[in-house]
C-alpha positions as CSV (number, residue, x, y, z in Angstrom):
1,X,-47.4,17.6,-6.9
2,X,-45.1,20.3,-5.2
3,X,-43.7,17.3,-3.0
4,X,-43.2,15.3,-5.8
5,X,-41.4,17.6,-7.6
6,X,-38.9,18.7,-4.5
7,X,-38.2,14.6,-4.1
8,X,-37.2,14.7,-7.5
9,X,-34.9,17.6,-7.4
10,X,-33.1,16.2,-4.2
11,X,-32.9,12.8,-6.2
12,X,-31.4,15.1,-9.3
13,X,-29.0,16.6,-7.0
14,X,-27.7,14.0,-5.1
15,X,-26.7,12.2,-8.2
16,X,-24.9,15.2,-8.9
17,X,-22.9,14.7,-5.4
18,X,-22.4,11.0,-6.0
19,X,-20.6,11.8,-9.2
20,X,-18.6,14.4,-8.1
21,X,-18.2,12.1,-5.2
22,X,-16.9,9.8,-7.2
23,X,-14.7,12.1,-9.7
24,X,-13.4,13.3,-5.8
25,X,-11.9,9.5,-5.1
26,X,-10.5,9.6,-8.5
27,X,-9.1,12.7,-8.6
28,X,-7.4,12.4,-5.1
29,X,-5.9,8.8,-6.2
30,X,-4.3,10.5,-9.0
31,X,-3.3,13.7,-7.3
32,X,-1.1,11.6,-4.8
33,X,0.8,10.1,-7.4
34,X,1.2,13.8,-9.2
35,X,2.3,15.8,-6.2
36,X,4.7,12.8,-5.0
37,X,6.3,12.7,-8.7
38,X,6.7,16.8,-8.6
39,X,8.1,16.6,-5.2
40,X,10.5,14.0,-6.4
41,X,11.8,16.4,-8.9
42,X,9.9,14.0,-11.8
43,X,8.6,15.4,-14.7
44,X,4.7,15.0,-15.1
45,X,3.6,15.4,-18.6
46,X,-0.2,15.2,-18.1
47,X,-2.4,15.0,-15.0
48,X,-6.1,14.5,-16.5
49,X,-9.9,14.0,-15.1
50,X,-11.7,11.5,-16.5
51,X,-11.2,9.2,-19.5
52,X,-12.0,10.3,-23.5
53,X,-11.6,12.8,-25.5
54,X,-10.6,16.3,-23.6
55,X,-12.8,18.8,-22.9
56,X,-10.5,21.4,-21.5
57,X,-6.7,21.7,-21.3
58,X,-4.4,24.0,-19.9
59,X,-0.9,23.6,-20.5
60,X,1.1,25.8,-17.4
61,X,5.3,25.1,-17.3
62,X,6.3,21.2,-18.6
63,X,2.6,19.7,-17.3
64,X,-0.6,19.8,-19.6
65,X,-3.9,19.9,-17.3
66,X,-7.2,18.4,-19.3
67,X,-10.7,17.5,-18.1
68,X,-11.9,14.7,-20.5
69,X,-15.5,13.9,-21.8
70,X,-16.0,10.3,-19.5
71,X,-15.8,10.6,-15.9
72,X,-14.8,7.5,-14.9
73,X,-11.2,7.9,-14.4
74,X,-8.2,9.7,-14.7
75,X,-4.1,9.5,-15.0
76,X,-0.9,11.6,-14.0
77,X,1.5,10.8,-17.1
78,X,4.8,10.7,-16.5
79,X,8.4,10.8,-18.1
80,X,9.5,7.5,-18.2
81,X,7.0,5.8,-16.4
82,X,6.1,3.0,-18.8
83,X,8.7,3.2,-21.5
84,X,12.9,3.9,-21.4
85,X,13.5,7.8,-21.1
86,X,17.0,9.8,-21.0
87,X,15.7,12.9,-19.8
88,X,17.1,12.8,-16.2
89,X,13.9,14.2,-14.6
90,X,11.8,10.8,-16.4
91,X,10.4,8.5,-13.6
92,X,12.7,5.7,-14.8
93,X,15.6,8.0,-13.6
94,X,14.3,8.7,-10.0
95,X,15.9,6.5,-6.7
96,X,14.2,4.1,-6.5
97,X,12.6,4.5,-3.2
98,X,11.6,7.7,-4.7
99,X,9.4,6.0,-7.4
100,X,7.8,3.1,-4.4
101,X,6.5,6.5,-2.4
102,X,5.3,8.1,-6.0
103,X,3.7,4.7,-6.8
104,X,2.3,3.9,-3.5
105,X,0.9,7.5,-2.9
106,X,-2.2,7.3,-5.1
107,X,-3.6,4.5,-2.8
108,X,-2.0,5.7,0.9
109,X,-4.4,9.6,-0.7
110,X,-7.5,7.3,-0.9
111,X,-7.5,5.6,2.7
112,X,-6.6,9.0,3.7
113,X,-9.8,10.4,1.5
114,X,-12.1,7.5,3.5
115,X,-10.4,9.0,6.9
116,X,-12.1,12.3,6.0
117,X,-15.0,11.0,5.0
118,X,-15.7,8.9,7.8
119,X,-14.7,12.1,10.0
120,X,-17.6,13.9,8.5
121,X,-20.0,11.1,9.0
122,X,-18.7,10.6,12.7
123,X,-19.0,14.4,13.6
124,X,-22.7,14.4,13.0
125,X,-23.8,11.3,15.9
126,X,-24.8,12.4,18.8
127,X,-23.0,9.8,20.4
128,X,-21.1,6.2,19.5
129,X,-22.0,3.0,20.1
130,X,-19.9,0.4,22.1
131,X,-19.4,-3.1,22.2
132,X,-20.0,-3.3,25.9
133,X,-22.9,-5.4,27.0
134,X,-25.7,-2.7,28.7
135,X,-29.2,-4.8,28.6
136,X,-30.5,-7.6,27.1
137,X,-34.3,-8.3,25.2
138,X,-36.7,-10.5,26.9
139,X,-35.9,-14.1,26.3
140,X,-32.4,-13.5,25.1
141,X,-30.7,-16.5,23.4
142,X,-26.9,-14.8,24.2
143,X,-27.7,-13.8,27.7
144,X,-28.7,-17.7,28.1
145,X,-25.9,-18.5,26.4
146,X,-23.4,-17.1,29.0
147,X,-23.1,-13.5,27.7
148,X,-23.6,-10.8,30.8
149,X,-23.6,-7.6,31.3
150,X,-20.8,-5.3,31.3
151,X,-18.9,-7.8,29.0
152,X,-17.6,-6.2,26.5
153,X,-17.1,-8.9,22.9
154,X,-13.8,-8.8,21.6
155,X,-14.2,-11.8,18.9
156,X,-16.7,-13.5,17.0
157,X,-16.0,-16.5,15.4
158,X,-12.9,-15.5,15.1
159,X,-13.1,-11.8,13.3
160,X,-12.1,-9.3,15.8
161,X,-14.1,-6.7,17.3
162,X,-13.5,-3.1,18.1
163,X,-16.5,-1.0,16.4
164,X,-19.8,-1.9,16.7
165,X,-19.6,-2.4,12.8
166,X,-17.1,-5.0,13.2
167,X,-19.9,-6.7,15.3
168,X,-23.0,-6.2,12.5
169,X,-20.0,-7.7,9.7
170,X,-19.0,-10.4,12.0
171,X,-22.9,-11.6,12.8
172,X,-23.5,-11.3,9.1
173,X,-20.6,-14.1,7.8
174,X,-22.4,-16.2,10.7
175,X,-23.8,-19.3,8.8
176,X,-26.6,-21.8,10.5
177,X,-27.0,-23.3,12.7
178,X,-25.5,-19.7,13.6
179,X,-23.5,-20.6,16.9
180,X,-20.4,-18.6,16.6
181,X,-17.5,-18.3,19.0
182,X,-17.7,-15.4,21.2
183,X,-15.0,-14.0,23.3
184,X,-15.4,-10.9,25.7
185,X,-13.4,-8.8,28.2
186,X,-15.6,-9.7,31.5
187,X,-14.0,-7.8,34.8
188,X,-10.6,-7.0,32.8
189,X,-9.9,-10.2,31.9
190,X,-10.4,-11.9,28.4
191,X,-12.5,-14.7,28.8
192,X,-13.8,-17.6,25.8
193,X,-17.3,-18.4,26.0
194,X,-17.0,-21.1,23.3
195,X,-20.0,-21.4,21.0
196,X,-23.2,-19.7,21.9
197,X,-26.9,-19.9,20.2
198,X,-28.0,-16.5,18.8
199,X,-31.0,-15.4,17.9
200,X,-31.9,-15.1,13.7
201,X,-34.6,-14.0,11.8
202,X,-35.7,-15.2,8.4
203,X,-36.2,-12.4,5.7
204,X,-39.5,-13.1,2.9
205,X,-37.0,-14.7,0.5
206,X,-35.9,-17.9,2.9
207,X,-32.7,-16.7,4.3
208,X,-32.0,-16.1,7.9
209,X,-29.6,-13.2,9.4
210,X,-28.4,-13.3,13.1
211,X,-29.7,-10.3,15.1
212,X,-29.1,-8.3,18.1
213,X,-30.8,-9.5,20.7
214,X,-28.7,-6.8,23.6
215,X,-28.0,-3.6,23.8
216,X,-24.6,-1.6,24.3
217,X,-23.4,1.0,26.1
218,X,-23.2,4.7,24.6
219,X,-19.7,6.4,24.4
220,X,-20.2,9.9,25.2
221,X,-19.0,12.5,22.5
222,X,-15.6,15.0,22.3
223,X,-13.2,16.1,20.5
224,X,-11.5,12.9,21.3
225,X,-13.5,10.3,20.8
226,X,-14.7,12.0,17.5
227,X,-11.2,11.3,16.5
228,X,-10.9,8.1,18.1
229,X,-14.3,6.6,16.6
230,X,-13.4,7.8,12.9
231,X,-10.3,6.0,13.2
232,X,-11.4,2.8,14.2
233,X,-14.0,2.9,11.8
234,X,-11.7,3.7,8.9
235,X,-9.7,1.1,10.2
236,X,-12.6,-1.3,10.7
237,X,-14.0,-0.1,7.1
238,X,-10.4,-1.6,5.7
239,X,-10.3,-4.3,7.6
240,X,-14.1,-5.8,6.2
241,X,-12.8,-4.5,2.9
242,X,-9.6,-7.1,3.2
243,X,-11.3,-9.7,4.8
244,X,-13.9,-9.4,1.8
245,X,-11.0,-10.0,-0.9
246,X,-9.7,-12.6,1.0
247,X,-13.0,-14.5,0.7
248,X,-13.3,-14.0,-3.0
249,X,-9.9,-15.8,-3.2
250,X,-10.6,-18.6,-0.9
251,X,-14.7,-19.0,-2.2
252,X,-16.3,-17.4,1.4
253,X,-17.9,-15.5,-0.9
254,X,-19.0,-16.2,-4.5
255,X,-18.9,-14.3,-7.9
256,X,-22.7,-13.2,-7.6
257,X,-21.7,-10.7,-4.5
258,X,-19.3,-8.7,-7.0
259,X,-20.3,-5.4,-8.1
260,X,-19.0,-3.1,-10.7
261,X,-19.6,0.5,-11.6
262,X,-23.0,-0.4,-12.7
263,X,-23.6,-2.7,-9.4
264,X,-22.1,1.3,-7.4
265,X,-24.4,3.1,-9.1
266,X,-27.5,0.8,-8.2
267,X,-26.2,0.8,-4.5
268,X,-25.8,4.6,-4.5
269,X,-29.4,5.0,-6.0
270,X,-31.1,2.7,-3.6
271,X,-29.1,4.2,-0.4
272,X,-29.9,8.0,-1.6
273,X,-33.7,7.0,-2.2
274,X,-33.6,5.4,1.5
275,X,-32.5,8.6,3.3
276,X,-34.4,10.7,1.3
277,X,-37.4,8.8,3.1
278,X,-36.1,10.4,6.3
279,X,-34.2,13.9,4.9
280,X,-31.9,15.1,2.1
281,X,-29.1,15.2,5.1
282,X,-29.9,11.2,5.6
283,X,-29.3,10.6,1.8
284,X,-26.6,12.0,1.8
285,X,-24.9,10.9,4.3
286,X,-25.6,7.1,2.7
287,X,-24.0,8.2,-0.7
288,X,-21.2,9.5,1.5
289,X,-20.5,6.5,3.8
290,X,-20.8,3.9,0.3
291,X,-18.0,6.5,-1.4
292,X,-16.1,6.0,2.0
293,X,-16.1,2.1,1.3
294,X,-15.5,2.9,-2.4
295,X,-12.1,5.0,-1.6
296,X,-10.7,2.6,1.1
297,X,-11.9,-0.2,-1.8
298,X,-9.7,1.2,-4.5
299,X,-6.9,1.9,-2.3
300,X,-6.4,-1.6,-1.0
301,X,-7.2,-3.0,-4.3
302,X,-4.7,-1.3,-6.1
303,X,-1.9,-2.1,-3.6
304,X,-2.6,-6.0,-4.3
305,X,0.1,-7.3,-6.3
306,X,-1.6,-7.5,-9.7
307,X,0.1,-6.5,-12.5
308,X,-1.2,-3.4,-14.5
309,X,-2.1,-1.7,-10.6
310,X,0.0,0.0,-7.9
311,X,0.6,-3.4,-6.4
312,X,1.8,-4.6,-9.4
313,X,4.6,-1.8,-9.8
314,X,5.6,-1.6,-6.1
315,X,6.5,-5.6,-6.6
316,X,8.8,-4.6,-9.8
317,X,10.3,-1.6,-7.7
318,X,11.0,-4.0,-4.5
319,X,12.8,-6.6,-6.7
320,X,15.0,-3.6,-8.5
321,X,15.8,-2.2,-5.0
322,X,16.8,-5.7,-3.8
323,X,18.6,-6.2,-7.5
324,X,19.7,-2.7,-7.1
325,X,19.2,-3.0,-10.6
326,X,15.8,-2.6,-12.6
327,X,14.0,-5.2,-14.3
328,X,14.3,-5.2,-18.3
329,X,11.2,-2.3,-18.9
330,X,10.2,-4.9,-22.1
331,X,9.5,-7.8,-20.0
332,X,7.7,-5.4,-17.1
333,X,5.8,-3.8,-20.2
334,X,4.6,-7.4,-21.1
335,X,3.5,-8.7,-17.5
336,X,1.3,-5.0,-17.0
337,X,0.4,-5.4,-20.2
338,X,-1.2,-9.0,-19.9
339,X,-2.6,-7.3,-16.6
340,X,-4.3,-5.5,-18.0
341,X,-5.9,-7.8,-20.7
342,X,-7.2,-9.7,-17.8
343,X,-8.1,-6.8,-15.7
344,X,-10.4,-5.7,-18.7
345,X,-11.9,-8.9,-18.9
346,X,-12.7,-9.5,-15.2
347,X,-14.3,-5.9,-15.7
348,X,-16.1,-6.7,-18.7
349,X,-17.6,-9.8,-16.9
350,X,-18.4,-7.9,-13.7
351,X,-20.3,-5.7,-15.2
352,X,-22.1,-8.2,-17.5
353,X,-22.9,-9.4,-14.0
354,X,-24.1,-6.3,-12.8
355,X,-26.5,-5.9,-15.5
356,X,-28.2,-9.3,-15.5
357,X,-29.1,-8.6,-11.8
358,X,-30.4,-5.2,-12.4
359,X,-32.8,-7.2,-14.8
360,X,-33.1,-10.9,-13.0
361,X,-32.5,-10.2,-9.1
362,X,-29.3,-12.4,-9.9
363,X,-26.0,-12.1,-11.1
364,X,-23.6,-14.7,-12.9
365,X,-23.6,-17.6,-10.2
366,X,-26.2,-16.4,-8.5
């Protein structure tokens, strides 16, 4: 009962870290833009936490602070930033490479935010992994394929490696009869094995998954590589993150494999509740590592060129500085605004999505 009851706490409390987690990534989005637009000499009317009615508010000089009721979201209201404004300090005033740094700032905190993250992640491993060939299982379908040891893989069908990561993403967008490309650095020299047989496994429901059948080489631990191995990672982490949109666009990947805040929060329950098998430490360190993919997410996201996001804004702002002359604020008003419409909708549909798989295994076109 006494066990039951401490598993229950931990669960308690780390929902309480995933949301502040979470309030964290949104927090630091908006606190780029805010401390770019004070630096730029532009007035900030409001820089609020969360979404809803306001539960605090502190007003201190031209700048109102609130916390608001919904946390899932927040904004940094400035002058002039969506309509015409003659006060001299409003955003629409500002140079307007002023207003791409302001604008760009939110996302450029995030990645930053992920860098951190992954640092604290990184610090705790006792050592890295590699992607150098150091043994092979018995009856190894790469080492028969022409794999050897001390190579160390480079590509895989294409994607290319540099963490160990990369490698688990690469093997994972493998598709049957699950011969990818694989190129390696054997004796300094890059060298194409063309299309080599690896081994699979087939999971209860039907599908099959490459696995490793080799092991690699450990990178011993410092100050440097600590550094070194969180910035490949955050780099690697954007990268997949990319490569993932990219697929959405061209159908790699189908609706069914988008998630929402619903489809986050099932993700961050189901991660906690497997490291709390091992230790509260291991659960958190899951709900840490999915907020690191959730930061680097909304960062690159909203520096696509969508209207009603980041993206969306710098585009306006690189045409005015190539105009050298802004774009009627009506006619950007109606292209965010239509953005937005469809942004809402798409959301609106996600999580539609995300509920019918909490209930059916399945989400829409799945």
């Amino acid at each position: 009962m006494e066990l039951i009851i401490i598993n229950i706490l931990q669960g308690i409390a780390l929902g309480i870290i995933a949301v502040l987690l979470f309030e964290l990534i949104i927090f630091i989005h908006e606190f780029g833009h805010f401390i770019c637009a004070k630096k730029s000499g532009v007035q900030v009317n409001e820089f609020a936490l969360g979404m809803g009615p306001k539960i605090i508010k502190l007003k201190k000089g031209e700048t109102t602070y609130s916390l608001r009721l919904l946390p899932i979201g927040g904004f940094c209201a400035m002058e002039g930033e969506d309509e015409e404004s003659d006060n001299p300090r409003a955003f629409n005033k500002a140079k307007v490479w002023k207003k791409i740094i302001i604008v760009a700032a939110g996302a450029i905190m995030n990645i930053i935010l992920g860098f951190i993250m992954m640092l604290i992640i990184q610090v705790q491993e006792p050592y890295y992994a590699s992607t150098t060939i150091a043994q092979f299982a018995e009856n190894s379908y790469t080492e028969k394929g022409g794999l050897q040891l001390g190579d160390k893989i480079v590509s895989l069908d294409g994607y290319k490696i540099s963490t160990v990561n990369d490698l688990s993403f690469a093997m994972a967008m493998v598709k049957e009869p699950f011969t990818p490309e694989i190129i390696v650095i054997r004796n300094g020299e890059k060298l194409n094995l063309g299309k080599i047989q690896m081994n699979y496994k087939e999971n209860n429901d039907g599908t099959k998954i490459l696995v490793y059948d080799f092991y690699v080489n450990a990178v011993e631990k410092n100050v440097g590589t600590v550094i070194t191995e969180t910035a490949k990672s955050t780099v690697s982490t954007i990268r997949m993150v990319w490569y993932s949109l990219v697929g959405l666009v061209t159908g790699r990947f189908g609706f069914n494999e988008i998630s929402g805040p619903i489809g986050m929060t099932s993700a961050i329950s189901q991660v906690a509740s497997e490291g709390l098998k091992s230790s509260f430490l291991d659960g958190f360190n899951n709900i840490l590592m999915i907020m690191m993919i959730i930061t680097v997410n909304l960062g690159i996201f909203n520096l696509l060129p969508i209207p009603a996001l980041d993206g969306g804004r710098l585009v306006f702002l690189i045409i005015e500085a190539i105009r050298r002359k802004p774009i009627n604020p009506k006619y950007e008003g109606w292209v965010h605004a239509g953005g937005m419409a469809l942004l809402m909708l798409f959301m609106l549909v996600v999580a539609f999505s995300d509920i019918l798989r909490l209930f059916t295994g399945s989400g829409l076109g799945g």
